[in-house]
Structures are given as C-alpha cells and as structure tokens.
C-alpha positions in Angstrom: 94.6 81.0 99.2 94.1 84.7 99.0 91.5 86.2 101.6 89.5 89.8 101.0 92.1 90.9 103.5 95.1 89.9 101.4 93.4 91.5 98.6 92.5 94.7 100.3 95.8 94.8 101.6 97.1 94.1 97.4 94.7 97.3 96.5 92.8 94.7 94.0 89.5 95.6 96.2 88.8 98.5 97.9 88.4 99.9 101.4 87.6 103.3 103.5 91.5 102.9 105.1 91.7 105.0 108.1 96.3 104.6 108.3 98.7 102.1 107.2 102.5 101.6 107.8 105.2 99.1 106.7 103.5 96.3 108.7 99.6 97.1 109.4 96.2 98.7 107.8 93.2 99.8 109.5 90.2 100.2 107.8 86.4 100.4 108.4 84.2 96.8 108.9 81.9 97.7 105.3 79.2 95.9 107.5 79.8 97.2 110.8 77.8 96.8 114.2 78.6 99.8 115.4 79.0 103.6 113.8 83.2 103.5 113.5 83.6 99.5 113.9 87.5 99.2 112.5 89.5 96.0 111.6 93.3 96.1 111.8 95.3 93.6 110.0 99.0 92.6 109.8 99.8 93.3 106.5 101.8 89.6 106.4 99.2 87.0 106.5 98.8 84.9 109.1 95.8 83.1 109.9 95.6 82.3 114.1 96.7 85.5 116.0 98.1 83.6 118.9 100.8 82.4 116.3 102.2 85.2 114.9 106.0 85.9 117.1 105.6 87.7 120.3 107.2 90.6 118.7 104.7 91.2 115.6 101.7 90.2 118.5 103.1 93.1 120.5 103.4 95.6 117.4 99.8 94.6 116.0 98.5 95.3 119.5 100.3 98.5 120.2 99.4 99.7 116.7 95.5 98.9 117.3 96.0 100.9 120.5 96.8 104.1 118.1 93.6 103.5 115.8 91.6 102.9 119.0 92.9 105.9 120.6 91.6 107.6 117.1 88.5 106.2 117.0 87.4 107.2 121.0 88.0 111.2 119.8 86.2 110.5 116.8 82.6 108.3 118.1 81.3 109.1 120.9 81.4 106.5 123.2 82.4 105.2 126.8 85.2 102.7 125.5 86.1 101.0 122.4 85.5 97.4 122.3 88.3 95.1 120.8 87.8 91.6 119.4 89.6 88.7 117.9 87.1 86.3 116.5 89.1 85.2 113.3 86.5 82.6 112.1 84.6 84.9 109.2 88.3 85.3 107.7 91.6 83.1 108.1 93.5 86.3 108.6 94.3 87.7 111.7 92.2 90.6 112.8 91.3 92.7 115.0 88.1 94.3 115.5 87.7 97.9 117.0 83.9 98.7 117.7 82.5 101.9 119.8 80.7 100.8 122.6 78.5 102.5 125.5 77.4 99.4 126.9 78.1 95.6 126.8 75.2 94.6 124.3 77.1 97.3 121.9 79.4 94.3 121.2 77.3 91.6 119.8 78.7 90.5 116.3 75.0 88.2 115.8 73.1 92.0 116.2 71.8 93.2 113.1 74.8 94.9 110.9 74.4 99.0 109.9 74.0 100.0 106.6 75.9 102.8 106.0 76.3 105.1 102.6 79.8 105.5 100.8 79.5 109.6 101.7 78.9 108.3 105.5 81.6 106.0 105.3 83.7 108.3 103.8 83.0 110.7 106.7 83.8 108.3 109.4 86.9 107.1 108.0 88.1 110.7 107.4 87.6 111.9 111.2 89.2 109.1 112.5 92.2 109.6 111.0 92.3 113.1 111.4 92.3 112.0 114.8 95.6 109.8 114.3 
C-alpha cells in the first residue's frame, strides 16, 4: 500500500523538499506546528522505525542531525525538537519542529496555515543553510 510519503518520495505529489540523497528526503510538514516543522523520511519504506537495521537507523539519524542543524540557523529558536510518532503515516518519519519552550511541541495544538510563497521561503533558507 502506497503512503503520501511513498508518493512524495515517487514525485507523483508534491512537496517544499529542503535536500535529498540516495537514501533520505527532507521536506516541510504542509500542516506544521511550528514555523520550519520538517519530516525526514528513508526513502525505502519501512513502516516501524525501531525495525529498520541498526545501520540505516544510524544513517537516518545522523542525516536528520544535518537538516536539524539547517533548520536551528534558519528559525529562530532555543533547540529543535525531534519526534517519532509514526501513527498518522505507516512510514517511518521523523519530525523536526523549532522550539523555544516545551509546549512548542504539542502535535494536538492547533496546526499553522502557511502560503505557498511562505513555504517556499522557509524551505529555501533552510537549505541554504545545508
């Protein structure tokens, strides 16, 4: 069964990517809880995080490190938040959100609605910033 992440990852939908290599994307949550909240995905699907090989877990962490890192000189904020929810989609993800204080990280808080020209702005300084 093919999941909006399989098809962004396919190019049949589309997203506001911020990088992608061989094995992962990051792009921007389109209803996002935070100005700059990011998902990274493994490009091969795999629906529980916990069992993908302890060799792709360690390069889809280290690889979210390098967006993260992006997004913290791009937003301001104190840190950037990461979580692994993985109910909304059966495919692994992880959400990057900028955060200033705990509350910042509440995925039941009203979502943002953004433009495409804000999005568009967002995505384009954080990978500057890569």
């Amino acid at each position: 069964m093919s999941t909006i992440f399989d098809k962004i990852n396919n190019k049949e939908i589309p997203c506001y990517k911020i990088h992608e290599n061989d094995d992962f994307m990051a792009f921007l949550d389109v209803n996002p809880i935070a100005i700059g909240h990011s998902l990274v995905i493994p490009k091969k699907p795999q629906d529980y995080i916990f069992d993908m090989s302890d060799d792709d877990l360690m390069a889809f962490h280290l690889y979210s490190k390098k967006i993260a890192s992006a997004l913290k000189k791009s937003i301001e904020c104190k840190k950037i938040g990461v979580a692994v929810i993985g109910l909304e989609v059966p495919h692994a993800h992880i959400h990057l959100v900028p955060m200033s204080k705990v509350g910042d990280l509440n995925f039941t808080a009203e979502r943002l609605t953004l433009s495409s020209r804000e999005f568009e702005d967002i995505c384009s300084q954080i990978s500057s910033n890569l």
